[in-house]
N, C-alpha and C positions, 0 to 999 in steps of 0.2 A: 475640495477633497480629492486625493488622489486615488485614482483607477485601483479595484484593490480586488481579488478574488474572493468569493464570497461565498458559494457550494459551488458541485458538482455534479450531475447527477452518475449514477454509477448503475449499469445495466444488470440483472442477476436471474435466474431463475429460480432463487430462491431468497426474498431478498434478509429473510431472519438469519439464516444460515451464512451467507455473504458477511453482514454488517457484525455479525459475531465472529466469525473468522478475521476481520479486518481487525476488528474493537482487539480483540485475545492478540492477536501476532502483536502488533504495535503497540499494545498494554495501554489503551485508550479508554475512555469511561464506557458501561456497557450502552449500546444504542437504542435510540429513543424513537418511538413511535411519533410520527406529523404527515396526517392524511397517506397517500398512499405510499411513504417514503419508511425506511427504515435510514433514522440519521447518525453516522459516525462522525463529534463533533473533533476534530484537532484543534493543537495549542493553537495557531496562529488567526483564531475567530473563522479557518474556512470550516465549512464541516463535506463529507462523503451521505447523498443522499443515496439510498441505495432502493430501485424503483424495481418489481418484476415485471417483465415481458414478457407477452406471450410468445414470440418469434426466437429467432435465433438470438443469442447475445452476440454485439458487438466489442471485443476483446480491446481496450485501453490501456494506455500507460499510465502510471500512476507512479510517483517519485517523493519522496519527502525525505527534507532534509533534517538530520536528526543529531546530538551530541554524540561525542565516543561510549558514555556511557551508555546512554541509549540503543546505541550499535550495538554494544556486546548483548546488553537484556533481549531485542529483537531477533537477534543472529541465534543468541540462545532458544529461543522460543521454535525459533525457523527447523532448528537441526533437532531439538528435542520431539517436535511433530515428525521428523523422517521427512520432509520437504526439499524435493529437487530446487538447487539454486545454481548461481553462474555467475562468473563474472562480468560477463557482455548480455546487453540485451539481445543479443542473439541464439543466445543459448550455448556458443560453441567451447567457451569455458565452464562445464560441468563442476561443482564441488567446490570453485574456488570464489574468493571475494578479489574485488582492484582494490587499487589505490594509486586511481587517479587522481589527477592536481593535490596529492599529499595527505589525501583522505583514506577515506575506505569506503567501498561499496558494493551492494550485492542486488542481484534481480531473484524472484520468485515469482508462479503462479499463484492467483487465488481458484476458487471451485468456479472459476466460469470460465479462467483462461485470459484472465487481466494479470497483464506482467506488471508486477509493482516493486518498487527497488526504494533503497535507504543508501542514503549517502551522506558521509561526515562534513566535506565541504563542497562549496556549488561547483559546476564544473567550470573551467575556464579563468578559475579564480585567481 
């Protein structure tokens, strides 16, 4: 069998408020309770387990590759919230999406400070 990503877990201090925020933006099925995890499953069988901490959260990247349509319903969602976005994971392109290697793509915060970004094709491609 080939090496295959399988979860994640995703740090939150809240972790109901996180896996709903995540489920809504990306229009994903609502998330499902499994021991102390709150689970956001995606198409590709990985899912986003979303665990609280008592400590600080460690802020992640998080990237998923999505169809053009997809993009628009997301990107819609994104700007219908009032959600700061950018074209660089650096933040220094405010308001705008890329389109690099002939896609499109955008980075956003979630409530804990995990940059998560959508892109139409992989990069390098």
């Amino acid at each position: 069998m080939p090496v295959q990503l399988n979860h994640t877990i995703v740090e939150a201090r809240d972790r109901k408020e996180t896996a709903t925020f995540l489920a809504g933006v990306l229009g994903l099925p609502e998330p499902v309770g499994y021991g102390p995890f709150a689970v956001v499953q995606v198409a590709n069988d990985v899912s986003l387990d979303v665990l609280d901490v008592d400590g600080p959260v460690h802020p992640q990247h998080y990237a998923f590759l999505v169809s053009e349509t997809e993009f628009d319903e997301i990107f819609g969602r994104i700007t219908a919230r009032g959600l700061e976005y950018w074209a660089d994971p650096f933040g220094h392109e405010p308001g705008r999406i890329n389109h690099n290697d002939g896609g499109r793509g955008v980075y956003w915060l979630d409530p804990n400070g995990h940059r998560l970004e959508i892109i139409t094709r992989p990069y390098g491609g």
